[in-house]
Structures are given as C-alpha cells and as structure tokens.
C-alpha positions in Angstrom: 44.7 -71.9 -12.8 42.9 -74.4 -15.4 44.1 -75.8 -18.6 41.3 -73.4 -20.2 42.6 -70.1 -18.7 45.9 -70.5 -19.0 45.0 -70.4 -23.0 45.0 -74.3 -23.7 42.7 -74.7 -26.8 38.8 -75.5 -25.9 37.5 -79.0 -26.9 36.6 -79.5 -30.4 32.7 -79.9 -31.1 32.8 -83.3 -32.0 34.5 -84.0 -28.9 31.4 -83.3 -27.7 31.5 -80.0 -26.6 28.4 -78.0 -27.8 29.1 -75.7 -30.6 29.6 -71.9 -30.4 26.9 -70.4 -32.4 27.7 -66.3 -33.6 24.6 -64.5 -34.0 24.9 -61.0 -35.3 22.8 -58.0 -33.7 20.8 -55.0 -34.6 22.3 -51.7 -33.0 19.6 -49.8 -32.2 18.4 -47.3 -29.5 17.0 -49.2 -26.5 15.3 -48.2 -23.0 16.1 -50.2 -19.4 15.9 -48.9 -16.1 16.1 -45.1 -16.2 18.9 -45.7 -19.7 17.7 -44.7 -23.0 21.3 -45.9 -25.2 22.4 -46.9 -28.1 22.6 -51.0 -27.8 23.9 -54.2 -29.2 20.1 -56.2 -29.1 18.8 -59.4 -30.3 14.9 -60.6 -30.1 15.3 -63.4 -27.7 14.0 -66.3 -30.2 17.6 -66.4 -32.3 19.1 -67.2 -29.0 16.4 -70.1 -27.7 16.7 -71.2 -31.3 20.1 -72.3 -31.3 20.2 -73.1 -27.6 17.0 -75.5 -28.1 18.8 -77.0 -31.0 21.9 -78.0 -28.6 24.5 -74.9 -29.6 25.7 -72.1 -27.1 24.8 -69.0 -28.9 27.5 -66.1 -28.8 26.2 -62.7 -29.7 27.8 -60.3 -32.5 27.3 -56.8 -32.5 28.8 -54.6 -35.2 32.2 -53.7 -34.9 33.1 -50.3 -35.5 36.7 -51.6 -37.3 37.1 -55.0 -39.0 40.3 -55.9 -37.9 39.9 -58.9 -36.5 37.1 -60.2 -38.3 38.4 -63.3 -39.2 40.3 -64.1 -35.8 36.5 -64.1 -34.6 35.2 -66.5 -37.2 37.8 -68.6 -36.2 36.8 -69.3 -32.2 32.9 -70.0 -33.8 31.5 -73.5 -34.8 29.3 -71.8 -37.0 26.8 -68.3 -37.4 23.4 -67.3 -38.1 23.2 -63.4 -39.7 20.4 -62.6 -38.8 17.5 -59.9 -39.6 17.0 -56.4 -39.0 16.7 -53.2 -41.4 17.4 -52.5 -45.0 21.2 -52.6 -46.0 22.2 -49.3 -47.7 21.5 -49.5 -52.0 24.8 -47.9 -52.9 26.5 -51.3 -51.6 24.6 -53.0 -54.5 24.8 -49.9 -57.1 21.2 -49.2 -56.6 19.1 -45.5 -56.2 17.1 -45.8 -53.0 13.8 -46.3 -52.7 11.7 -44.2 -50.5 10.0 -47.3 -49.1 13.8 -48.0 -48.1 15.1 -47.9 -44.1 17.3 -45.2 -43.1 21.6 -46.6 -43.7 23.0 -48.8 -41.0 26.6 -48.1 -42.1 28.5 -49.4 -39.2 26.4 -52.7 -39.0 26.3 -53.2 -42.9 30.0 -52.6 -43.4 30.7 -55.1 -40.2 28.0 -58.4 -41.1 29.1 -58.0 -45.1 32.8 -58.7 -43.6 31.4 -61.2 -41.4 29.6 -62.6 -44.6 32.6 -62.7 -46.3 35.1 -64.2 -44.2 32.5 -67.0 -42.8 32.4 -68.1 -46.6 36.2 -68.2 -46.9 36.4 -70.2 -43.7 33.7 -72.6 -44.7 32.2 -72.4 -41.7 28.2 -73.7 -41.2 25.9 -70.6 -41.8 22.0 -70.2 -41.7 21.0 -66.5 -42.6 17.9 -65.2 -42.4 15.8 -62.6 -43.7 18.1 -59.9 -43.7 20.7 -62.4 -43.2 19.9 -63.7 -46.6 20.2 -60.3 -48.7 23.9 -59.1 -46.5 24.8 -62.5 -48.4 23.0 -61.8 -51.5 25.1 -58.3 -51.7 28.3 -60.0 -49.9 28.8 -62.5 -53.1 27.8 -59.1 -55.6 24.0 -59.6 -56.1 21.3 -56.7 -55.7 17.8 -56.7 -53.9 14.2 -55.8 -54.9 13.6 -52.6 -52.6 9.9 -52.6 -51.9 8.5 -56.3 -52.7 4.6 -54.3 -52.8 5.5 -52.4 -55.7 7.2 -55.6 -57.5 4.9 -57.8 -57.3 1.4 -56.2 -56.6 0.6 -57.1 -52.6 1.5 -56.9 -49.5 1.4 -60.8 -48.2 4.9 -61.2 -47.1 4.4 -58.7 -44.4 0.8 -58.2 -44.5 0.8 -56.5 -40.9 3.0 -53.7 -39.2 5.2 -55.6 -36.5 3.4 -58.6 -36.9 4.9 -61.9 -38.2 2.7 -63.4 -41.1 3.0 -66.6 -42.7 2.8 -67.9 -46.4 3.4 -70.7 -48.2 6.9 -72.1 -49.6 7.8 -74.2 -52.4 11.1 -75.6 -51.9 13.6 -77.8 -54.6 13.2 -82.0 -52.9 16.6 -82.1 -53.9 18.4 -78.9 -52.4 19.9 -79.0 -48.6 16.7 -77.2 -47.6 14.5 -79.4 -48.9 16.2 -82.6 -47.6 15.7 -80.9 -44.1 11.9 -79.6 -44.7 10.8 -81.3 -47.3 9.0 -80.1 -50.8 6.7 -77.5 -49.0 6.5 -75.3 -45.8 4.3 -72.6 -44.3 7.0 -70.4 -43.1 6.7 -67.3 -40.8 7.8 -64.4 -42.7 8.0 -60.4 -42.5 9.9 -58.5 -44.8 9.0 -56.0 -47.6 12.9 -56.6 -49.9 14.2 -59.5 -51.4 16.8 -60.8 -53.4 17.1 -59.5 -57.1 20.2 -60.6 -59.1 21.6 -63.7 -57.2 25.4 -63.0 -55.8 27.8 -65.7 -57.4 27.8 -69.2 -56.0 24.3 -68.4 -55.2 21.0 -71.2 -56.3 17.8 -70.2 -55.2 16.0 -73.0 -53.9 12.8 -72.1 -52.5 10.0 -69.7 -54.2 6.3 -68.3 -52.8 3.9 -68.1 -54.7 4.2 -65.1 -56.5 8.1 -66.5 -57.4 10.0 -64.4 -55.2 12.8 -66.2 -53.6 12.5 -67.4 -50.5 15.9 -69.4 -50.1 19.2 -70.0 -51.1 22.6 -72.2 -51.2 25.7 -71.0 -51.7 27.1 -74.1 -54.0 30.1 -75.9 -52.6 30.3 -75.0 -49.2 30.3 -77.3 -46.3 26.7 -75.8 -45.2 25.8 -72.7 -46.6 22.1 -72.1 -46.2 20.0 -68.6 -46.1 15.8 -68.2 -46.1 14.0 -65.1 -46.1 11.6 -66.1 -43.4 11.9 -66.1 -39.8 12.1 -69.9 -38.4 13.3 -68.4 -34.7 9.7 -66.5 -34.9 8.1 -70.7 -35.6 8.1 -74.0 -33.8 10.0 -75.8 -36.6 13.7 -75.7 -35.3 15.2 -78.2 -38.1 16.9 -74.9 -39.8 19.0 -74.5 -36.4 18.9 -78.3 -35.2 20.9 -79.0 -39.0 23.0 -75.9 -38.3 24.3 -76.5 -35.2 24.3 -80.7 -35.9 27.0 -79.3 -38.7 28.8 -76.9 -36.7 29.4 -80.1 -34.0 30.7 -82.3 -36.4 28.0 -84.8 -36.1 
C-alpha cells in the first residue's frame, strides 16, 4: 500500500504538485444513452480552463446537507463558482421578477455555503457570472433581476444561447486590471447583475452602460469575481492567475 492511500497527506502545491481546482455544477435534467436523470453537469470549457492553466479541476455538485462544507474547502487549492440560473430573490429580500428563473434551492443553499466558507478559509477564488452574484448575496448584497428593464437593451445577452461580447472598462490599479489591463472585450451572457455590493465588496470593472462587470473582495489573499464568461474566450489569464495563486507560485 502507498504512503498516499494509507492517508499520508498529499504534496503541497508549491511542492509542485498541481493545484486542486473546485468547480461547482449546475443540477439539471440531462439525457445519455437511453437515461433521461437528474445530473451533476458542467459545460466542458470550466474544466479545459483550469486544466490549460496547469490546475487539476475537481467537480462540485450541490450537496443536499452542508455538513462538511468546510472539510471540503479544506482538501482544495482554490475554486471557481461558476454560472448557471438565477439564485432565488428571497435570499436577498427581494419580490421576484417574472423575467426571473425558476428557484434552485438545493444548489443555492449549497454554493452560498461554499461562498462562505472559501472566504473564511482564504482560499484563491475566481467566480463567474453567476458565481459573481452567489458572492454578491453570500457577503449580504442584492441583484438587478432583468438587466433589459434596468438599463434599456439587451447587449449583455443579445442572443438566446448564444455568448455575446462587449466591452469592459476595468480600474489599472485593481487585481483585475493588473492581470488584463485597463480594457477588455469579454464574452458575456447574462440578463442579472449585481445591485447593492455585499460587504468587503469593490467593484472594479464597469460596461458601458455602468453595470458592474467585476469585483474584489478587499483583503483576501485572491478574491476575484467577473460577470462574463472567460472559459467561453481564448484569454485564460483569469484561470492562469487563479491557479498560479492556488500553487503557491
């Protein structure tokens, strides 16, 4: 029996063992084979993100009890919250729109824990789109439910299931910026975004019309969240800094 199964602890990152990278999932009703189930899922592009960028990507579906939740964030180097549907309203104290998805309870209840405890550990994060507004809600902020209706258009998801892009202004001096620099075209699709930022919160990057496309959570070791989709792009700096972090390098 090896040192490893017999429960000795695994290399260190900066020992230069690649980093264990969470990356929460949707739960959603898929079809394989002759199966039509309820499933733990992730588009593909999360995982090739964070396996291009040199980390070894560990998938999270929602738990259906949170006991445990920090023994889990404990084994990771680092995690990426990523998107999916709209969290429920009353978790923010909010009516719900009728433009608003159908409650995820069991997901929203498990990734706000997740949220939660990654902060407390100060462990690396990068959360996106959805990501972003569990984090928002997490550290008590609210969302804007149907982004059309707030600020007159449709550009940050201009096409059903398609992945648009749009311009981003970003702060030079913020983490994001140092990484991207002072402007990006990102690819983005979402119709929410962040309202009242949660505590700890400093938006960061802005389109055009202001809404916020970024955020750092002040004082943590690398705390980052964007409300575009960089897995759907070609620029992997977002996951190449994550995972750089979550090795120690």
């Amino acid at each position: 029996m090896s040192e490893t199964a017999r429960g000795a602890p695994r290399p260190a990152p900066g020992d230069g063992a690649p980093p264990l990278i969470g990356i929460t999932t949707y739960q959603e009703p898929a079809r394989w084979g002759v199966w039509v189930r309820e499933a733990a899922l992730l588009p593909v592009p999360y995982a090739r993100s964070v396996e291009r960028a040199g980390g070894i990507p560990v998938l999270l579906p929602p738990a259906s009890t949170l006991r445990g939740v920090e023994t889990l964030v404990s084994r990771l180097d680092g995690v990426v919250l990523a998107g999916g549907g709209d969290l429920d309203p009353d978790l923010y104290g909010a009516a719900r729109h009728f433009e608003t998805g159908p409650p995820q309870p069991q997901r929203d209840r498990f990734e706000l824990a997740l949220a939660r405890a990654v902060v407390q550990a100060d462990l690396p994060f990068l959360a996106i789109c959805r990501g972003m507004q569990v984090l928002n809600v997490a550290r008590g902020g609210t969302l804007i439910q149907h982004l059309p209706e707030a600020v007159g258009h449709k550009g940050h998801a201009p096409e059903t299931g398609i992945v648009g892009s749009h311009p981003v202004q970003i702060s030079a001096t913020s983490l994001v910026g140092k990484i991207l620099g002072d402007a990006a075209a990102v690819p983005a699709y979402h119709h929410q975004a962040v309202g009242r930022l949660g505590k700890g919160l400093s938006a960061v990057a802005w389109a055009e019309d202001q809404v916020v496309e970024a955020v750092e959570l002040q004082g943590h070791r690398f705390g980052l969240a964007v409300q575009w989709h960089p897995e759907e792009g070609d620029d992997r700096r977002l996951f190449e800094a994550l995972v750089a972090e979550a090795a120690g390098r």
